[in-house]
C-alpha positions in Angstrom: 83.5 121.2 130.3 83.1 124.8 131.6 84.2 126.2 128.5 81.8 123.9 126.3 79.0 124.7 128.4 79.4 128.5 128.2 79.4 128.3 124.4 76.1 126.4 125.2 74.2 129.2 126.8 75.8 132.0 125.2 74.2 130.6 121.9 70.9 130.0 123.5 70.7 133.6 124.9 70.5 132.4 128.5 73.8 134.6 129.4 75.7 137.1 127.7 79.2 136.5 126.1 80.6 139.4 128.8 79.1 137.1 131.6 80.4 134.1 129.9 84.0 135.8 129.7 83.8 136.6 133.7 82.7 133.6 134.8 85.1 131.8 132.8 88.1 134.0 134.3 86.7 133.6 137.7 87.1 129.6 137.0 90.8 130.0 135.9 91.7 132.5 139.0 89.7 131.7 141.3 89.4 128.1 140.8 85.1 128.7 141.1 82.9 126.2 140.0 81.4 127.8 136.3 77.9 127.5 137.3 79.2 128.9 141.0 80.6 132.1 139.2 77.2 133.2 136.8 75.0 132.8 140.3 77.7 135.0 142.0 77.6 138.1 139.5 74.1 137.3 138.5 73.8 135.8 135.1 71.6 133.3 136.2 69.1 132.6 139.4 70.4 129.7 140.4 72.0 126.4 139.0 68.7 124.6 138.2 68.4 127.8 135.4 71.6 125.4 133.4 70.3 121.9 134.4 68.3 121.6 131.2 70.9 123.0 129.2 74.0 120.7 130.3 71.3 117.1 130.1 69.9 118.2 126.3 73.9 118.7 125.8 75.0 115.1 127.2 71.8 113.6 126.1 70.9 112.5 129.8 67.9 113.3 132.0 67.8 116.2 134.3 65.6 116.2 137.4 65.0 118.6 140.6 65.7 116.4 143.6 62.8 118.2 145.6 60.2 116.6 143.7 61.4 113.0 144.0 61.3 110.8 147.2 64.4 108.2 147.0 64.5 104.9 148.6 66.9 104.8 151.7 67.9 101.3 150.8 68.7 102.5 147.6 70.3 105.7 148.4 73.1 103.7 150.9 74.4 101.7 148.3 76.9 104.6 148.0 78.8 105.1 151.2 77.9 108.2 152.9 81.3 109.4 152.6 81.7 108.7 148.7 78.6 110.6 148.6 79.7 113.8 149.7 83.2 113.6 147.8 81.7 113.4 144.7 78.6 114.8 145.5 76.1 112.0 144.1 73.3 110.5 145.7 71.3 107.1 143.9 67.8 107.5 143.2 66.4 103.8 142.2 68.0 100.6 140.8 66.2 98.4 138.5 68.4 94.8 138.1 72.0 95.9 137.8 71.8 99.8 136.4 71.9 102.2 139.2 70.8 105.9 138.4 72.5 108.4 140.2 72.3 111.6 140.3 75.2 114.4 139.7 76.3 117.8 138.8 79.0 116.8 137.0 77.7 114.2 134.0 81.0 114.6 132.0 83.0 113.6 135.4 84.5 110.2 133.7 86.4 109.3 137.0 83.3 109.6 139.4 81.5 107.3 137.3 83.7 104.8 136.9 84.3 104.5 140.7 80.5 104.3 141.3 80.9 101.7 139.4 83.4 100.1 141.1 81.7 100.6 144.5 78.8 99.8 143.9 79.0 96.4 141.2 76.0 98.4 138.9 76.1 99.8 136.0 75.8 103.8 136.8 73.4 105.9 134.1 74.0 109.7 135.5 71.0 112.3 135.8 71.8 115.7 135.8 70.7 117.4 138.7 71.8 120.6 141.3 74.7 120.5 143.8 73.1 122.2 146.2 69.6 119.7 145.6 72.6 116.9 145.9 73.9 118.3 149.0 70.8 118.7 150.3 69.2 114.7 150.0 72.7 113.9 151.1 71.8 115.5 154.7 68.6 114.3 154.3 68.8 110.6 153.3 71.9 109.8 155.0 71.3 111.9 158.2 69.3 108.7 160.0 71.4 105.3 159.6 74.1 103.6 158.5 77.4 105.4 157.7 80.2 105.8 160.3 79.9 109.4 161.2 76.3 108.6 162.7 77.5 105.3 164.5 80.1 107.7 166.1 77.7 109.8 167.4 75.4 107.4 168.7 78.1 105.8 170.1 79.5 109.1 171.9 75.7 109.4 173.3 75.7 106.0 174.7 76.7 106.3 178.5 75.5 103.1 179.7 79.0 101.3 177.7 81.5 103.3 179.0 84.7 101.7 179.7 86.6 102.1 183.0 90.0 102.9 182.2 92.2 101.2 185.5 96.0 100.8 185.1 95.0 97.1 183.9 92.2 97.5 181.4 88.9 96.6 181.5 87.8 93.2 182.5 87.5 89.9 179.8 83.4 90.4 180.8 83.5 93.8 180.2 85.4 93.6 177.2 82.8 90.6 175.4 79.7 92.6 177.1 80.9 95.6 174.6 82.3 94.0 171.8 79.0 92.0 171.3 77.4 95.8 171.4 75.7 96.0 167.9 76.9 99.5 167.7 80.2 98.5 167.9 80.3 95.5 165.7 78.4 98.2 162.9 81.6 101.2 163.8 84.5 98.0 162.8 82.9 96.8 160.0 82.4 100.6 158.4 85.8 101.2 159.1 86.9 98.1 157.3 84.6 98.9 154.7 85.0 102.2 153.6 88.9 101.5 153.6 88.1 98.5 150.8 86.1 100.8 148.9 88.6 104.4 149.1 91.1 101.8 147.8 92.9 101.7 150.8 96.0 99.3 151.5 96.1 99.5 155.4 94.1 101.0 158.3 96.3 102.0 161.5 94.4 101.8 164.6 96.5 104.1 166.8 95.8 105.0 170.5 97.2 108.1 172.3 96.6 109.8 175.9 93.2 111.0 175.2 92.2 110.1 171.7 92.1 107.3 169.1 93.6 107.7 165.5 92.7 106.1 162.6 94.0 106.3 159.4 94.2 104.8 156.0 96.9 104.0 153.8 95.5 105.4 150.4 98.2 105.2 147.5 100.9 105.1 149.7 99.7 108.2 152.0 98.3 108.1 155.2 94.8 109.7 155.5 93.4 110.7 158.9 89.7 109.4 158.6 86.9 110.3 161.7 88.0 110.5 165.2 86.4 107.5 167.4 84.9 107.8 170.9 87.7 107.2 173.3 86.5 105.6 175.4 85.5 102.3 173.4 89.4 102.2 172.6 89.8 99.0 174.2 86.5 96.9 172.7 87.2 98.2 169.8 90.5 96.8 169.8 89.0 93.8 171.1 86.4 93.3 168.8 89.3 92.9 166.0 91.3 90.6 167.6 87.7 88.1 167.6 87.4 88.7 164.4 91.3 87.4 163.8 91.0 84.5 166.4 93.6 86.3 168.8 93.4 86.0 172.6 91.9 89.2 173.6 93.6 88.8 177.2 96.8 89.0 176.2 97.7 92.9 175.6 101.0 92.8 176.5 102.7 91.0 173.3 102.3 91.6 169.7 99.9 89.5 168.3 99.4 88.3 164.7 96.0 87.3 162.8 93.8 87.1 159.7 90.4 88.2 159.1 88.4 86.8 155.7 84.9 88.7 154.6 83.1 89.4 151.8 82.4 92.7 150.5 81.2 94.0 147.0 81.3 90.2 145.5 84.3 89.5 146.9 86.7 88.5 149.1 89.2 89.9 151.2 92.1 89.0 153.2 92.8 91.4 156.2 96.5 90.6 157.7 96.1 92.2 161.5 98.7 93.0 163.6 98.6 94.2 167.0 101.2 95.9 169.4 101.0 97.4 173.0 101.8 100.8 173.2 102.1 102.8 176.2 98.6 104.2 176.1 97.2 100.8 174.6 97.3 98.3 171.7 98.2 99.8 168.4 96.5 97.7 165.7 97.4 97.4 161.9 95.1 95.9 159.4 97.1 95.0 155.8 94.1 95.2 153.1 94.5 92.4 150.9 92.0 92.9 148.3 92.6 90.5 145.1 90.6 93.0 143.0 93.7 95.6 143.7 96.8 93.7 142.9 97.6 94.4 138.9 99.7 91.6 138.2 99.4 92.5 134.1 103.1 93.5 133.4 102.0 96.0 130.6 100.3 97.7 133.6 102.9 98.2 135.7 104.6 101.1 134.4 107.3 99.6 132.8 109.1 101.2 129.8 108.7 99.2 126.9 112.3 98.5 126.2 113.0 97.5 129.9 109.6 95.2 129.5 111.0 93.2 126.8 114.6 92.9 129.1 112.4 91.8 131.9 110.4 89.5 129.9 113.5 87.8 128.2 115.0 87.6 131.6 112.3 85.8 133.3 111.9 83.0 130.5 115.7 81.7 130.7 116.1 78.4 131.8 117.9 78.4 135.1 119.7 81.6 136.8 118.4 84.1 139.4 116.5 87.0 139.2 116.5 89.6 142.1 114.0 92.8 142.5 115.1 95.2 145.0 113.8 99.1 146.7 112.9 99.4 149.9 109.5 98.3 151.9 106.5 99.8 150.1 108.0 100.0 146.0 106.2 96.8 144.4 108.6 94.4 144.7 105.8 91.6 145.6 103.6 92.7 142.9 106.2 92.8 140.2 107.3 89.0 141.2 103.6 87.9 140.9 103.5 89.0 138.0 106.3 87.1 136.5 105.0 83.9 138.2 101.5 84.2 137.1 103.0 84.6 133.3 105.3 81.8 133.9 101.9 80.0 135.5 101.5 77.1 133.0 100.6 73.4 133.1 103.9 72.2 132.6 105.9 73.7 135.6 105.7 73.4 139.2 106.4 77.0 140.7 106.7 77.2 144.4 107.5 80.1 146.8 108.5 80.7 150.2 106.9 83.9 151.8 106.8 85.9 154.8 103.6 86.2 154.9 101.6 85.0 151.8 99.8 87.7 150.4 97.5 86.6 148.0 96.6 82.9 146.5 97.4 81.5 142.8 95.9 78.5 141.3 98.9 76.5 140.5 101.5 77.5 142.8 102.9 76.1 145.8 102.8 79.1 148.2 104.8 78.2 151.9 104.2 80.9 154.5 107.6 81.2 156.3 107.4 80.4 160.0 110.9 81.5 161.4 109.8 80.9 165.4 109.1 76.7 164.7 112.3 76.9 162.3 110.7 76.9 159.0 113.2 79.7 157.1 113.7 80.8 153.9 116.8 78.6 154.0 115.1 75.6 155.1 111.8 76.2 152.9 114.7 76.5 150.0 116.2 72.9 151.0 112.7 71.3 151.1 111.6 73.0 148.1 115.0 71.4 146.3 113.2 68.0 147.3 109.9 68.6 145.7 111.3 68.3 141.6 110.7 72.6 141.4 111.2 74.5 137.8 111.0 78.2 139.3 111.4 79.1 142.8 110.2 82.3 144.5 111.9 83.6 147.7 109.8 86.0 149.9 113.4 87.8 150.4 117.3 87.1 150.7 118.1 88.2 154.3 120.9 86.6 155.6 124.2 84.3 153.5 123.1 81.0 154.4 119.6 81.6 152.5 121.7 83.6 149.5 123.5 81.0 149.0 121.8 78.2 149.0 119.5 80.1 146.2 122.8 81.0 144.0 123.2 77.1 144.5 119.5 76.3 143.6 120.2 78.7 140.4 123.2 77.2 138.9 121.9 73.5 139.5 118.7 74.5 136.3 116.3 76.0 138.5 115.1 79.5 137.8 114.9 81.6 141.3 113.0 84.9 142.1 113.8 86.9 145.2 113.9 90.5 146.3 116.6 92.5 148.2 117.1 96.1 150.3 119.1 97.9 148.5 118.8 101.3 146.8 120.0 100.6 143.6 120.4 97.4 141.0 124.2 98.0 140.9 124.9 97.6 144.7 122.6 94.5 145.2 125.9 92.5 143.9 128.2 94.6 146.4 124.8 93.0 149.1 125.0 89.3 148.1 129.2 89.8 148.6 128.9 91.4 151.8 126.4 88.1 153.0 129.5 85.9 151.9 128.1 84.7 148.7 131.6 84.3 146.6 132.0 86.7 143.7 132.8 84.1 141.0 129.0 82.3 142.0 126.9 85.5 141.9 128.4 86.1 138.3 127.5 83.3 137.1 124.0 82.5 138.4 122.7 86.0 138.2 120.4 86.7 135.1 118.8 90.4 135.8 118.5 92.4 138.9 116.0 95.3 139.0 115.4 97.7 141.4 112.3 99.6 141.3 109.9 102.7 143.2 106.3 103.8 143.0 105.6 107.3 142.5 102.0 109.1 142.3 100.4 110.0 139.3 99.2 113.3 138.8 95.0 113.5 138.8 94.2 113.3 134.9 91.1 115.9 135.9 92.8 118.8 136.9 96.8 117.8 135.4 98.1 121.2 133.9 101.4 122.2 132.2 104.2 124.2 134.7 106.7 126.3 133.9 110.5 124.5 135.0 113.1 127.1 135.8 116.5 126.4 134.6 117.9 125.3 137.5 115.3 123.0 138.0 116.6 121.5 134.9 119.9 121.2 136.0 119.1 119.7 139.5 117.6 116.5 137.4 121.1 115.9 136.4 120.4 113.3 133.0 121.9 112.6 130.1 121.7 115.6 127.8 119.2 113.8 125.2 116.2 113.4 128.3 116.1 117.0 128.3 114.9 117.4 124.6 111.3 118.1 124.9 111.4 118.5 129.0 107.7 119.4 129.4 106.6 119.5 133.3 103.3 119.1 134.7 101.1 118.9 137.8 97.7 119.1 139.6 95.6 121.6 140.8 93.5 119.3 143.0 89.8 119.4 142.4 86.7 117.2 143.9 87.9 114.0 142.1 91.3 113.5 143.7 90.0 115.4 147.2 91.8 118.5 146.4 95.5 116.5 146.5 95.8 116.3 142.8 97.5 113.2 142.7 95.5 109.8 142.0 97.1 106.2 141.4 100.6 105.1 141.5 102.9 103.8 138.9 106.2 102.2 139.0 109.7 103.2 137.9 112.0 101.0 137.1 116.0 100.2 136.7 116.4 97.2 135.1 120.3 95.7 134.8 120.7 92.5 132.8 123.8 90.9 133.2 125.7 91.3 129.9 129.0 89.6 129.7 131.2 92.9 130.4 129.1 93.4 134.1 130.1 89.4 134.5 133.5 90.3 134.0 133.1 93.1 136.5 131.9 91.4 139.0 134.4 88.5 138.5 137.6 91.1 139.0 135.8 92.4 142.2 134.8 96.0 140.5 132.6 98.5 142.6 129.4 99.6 142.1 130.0 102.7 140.5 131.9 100.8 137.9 128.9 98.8 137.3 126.6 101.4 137.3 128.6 102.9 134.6 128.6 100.3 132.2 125.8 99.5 132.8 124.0 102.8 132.1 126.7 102.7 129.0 125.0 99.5 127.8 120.8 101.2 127.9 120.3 100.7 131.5 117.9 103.6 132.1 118.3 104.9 136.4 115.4 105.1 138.6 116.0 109.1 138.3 116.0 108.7 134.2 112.9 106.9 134.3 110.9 109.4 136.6 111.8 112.0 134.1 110.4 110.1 130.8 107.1 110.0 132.9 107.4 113.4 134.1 107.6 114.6 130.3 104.5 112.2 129.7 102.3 113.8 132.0 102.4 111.0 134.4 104.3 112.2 137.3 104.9 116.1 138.9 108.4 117.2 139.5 107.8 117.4 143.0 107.3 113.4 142.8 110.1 112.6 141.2 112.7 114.5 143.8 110.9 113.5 146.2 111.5 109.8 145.0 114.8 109.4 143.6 118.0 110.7 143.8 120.8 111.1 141.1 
């Protein structure tokens, strides 16, 4: 926009086109906000001078900040922290529109995760950063967001815990956790992770501090420090909230919390484990409103969508999705399912734990410690007249082959393995004891997949690669026609990272009749690989650069991801 805009003001004699020309170089060296560089060398007074000028542009209202009195209420429907990313602050809501005001109008990606937060319909005004900044410390500085719980937590003496070799007392511990400050500094926490988009929140405990971090597109993200001292309560305060025994702190401990937030609700999976200077605690996010299970919005390619697709659709015959912990594999197998979700087949699974609930399947939650397996769910599952089975995992040979079984007798079976590769999941279901000749013949596709970041569509520009950068990629000849790189700069929408989202790559082996005959004579992986990739299979590594040359993904990403 800055270039647009200095047009703008250049043509209505408000700067000169030298000033524009310095301002605008400052903004490409310097990385200076437009309107930051004319105050700086004195083209203008201040930003309010350009406020008119950008709003008569956009065709929205402009306003000075100053001169309006906001509604608290109103103001905290956008988390403090939000607030001060983006710097936007709301100024009313009538029925569903929210008006908020922002420097940045044109800012696309702000708006639409306003939007998000806050369930309204956003209509920007245009108004100062430094008038935003300033009703930020204003408005926010008395209530509400976790920074100021913190604090009046820190100043609260009268709850401080004794710390003995045993812990605090049960009493204590319900005295505190009952503490409405307390309750108000969990709940933010488990609130502002929902809305930052977060998939986990790590509750970690060390000698003199707590940690706590999110899990924000695969990255940990240290958030706020916490009083110390409340380590304990605080601890405790989420095991009542996921029915645990608070007393217990010297085993792991596993739970569930349900709330609603923004509409919704929200599974929380908790897990808790004694450390040596406390409990660690792990909260799994498991937010319905997050999980894509639209396969065109996965990241496929569209040629290895319309193998996956065909795949998924045969009548019997297994299908296995492999990569390690992290890479989609659950995602990508609802997917499938909720496709294959129709009134005329019974789907059931077998999962360890179940993430998220579908009309119309038959989700088991594996319970190894009272003997419900994977094996034994498969045997039951045999019992209830199934079309398609789903497999949380393969992880030992008596499950592996009961599902090669399950496939060959006209049931259609979905699992996931650890491996690296596609190839070297058939050298895996060997190596359990599954006989060669069986996983021939009952395997249909196996795919193995990653997720990689996407580079921030605000501030994504064009690199230069260096030759032996090419050559390090080390694909077939044809990839490289066209090799364009890219990355980004980081600005205020992605929090200076300039990554935002993830997408998946993926490798996707049918088996064709010449890998059946492979696998039949015993032949190693690299012997597969190379028919397969002889036959279209596109690698992990090949995939990663068709979306680096797309613009999707930086070069750093993809070596960072996958390997030749």
């Amino acid at each position: 926009m800055s270039a647009e805009l200095s047009t703008i003001l250049v043509q209505a004699g408000k700067i000169t086109q030298d000033q524009a020309d310095e301002a605008m170089a400052a903004v490409k060296t310097k990385k200076e906000k437009f309107s930051d560089a004319l105050v700086r060398i004195g083209a203008i007074k201040s930003e309010d001078e350009i406020s008119g000028f950008i709003g008569k542009h956009l065709k929205i209202g402009a306003l000075h900040l100053s001169d309006v009195e906001l509604n608290p209420d109103v103001v905290r429907l956008i988390p403090v922290d939000i607030a001060r990313k983006f710097k936007v602050i709301a100024i009313s809501k009538i029925n569903k529109t929210l008006l908020v005001a922002i420097s940045d109008p044109n800012n696309i990606y702000v708006l639409d995760a306003l939007k998000f937060i806050t369930g309204c319909t956003v209509q920007p005004a245009l108004a100062a950063q430094e008038d935003i900044l300033k009703a930020i410390e204003q408005y926010y500085k008395d209530g509400g967001e976790l920074s100021e719980i913190v604090k009046g937590m820190e100043m609260d003496e009268d709850l401080e815990v004794v710390s003995t070799e045993e812990g605090p007392s049960e009493t204590d511990l319900m005295s505190q956790i009952q503490d409405k400050p307390l309750v108000k500094l969990v709940d933010s926490i488990i609130g502002d992770a929902i809305r930052m988009g977060a998939s986990d929140i790590h509750f970690e405990m060390y000698e003199k501090r707590i940690r706590v971090r999110y899990r924000i597109d695969g990255e940990l993200t240290e958030m706020a420090p916490l009083p110390f001292k409340y380590r304990a309560a605080i601890v405790s305060r989420i095991k009542i909230m996921a029915d645990l025994d608070i007393s217990e702190r010297r085993l792991p401990q596993d739970g569930r919390i349900k709330i609603k937030i923004l509409g919704r609700t929200v599974d929380l999976r908790v897990s808790s484990l004694p450390t040596i200077f406390g409990e660690k605690v792990v909260m799994r996010i498991l937010d319905p409103q997050a999980l894509k299970v639209d396969m065109t919005q996965l990241g496929f390619r569209e040629q290895d969508l319309q193998k996956f697709h065909e795949k998924i659709h045969s009548p019997y015959g297994i299908i296995l999705v492999t990569g390690p912990t992290g890479s989609g594999k659950t995602t990508t197998l609802y997917s499938a399912l909720q496709q294959l979700n129709t009134i005329d087949v019974n789907i059931m699974t077998a999962e360890d734990p179940v993430e998220f609930n579908f009309e119309g399947i038959n989700q088991v939650a594996v319970k190894s410690e009272i003997g419900l397996t994977f094996a034994a769910a498969l045997r039951s599952f045999l019992r209830q007249d199934p079309d398609i089975v789903m497999l949380g995992e393969i992880r030992d040979g008596e499950t592996a082959e009961i599902a090669i079984k399950a496939a060959l007798t006209g049931h259609l079976v979905f699992s996931t393995l650890h491996t690296n590769d596609a190839p070297s999941s058939v050298t895996r279901l060997m190596d359990m004891g599954t006989p060669h000749y069986l996983v021939a013949s009952a395997t249909q596709l196996i795919m193995a997949q990653r997720m990689m970041k996407k580079i921030c569509p605000k501030c994504k520009e064009e690199v230069n690669l260096t030759p032996e950068q090419v050559e390090s990629l080390k694909v077939p000849p044809e990839l490289l026609k066209g090799i364009r790189a890219f990355r980004g700069r980081g600005c205020s929408s992605c929090g200076e990272t300039g990554k935002a989202g993830r997408t998946g790559i993926y490798e996707v082996m049918p088996i064709s009749p010449a890998l059946e005959d492979l696998i039949l004579q015993k032949a190693p992986d690299s012997e597969l690989r190379k028919v397969a990739l002889a036959e279209g299979m596109f690698s992990l590594r090949m995939s990663a650069v068709e979306k680096m040359k797309q613009g999707i993904v930086s070069i750093d990403e993809l070596f960072a991801v996958t390997t030749t």
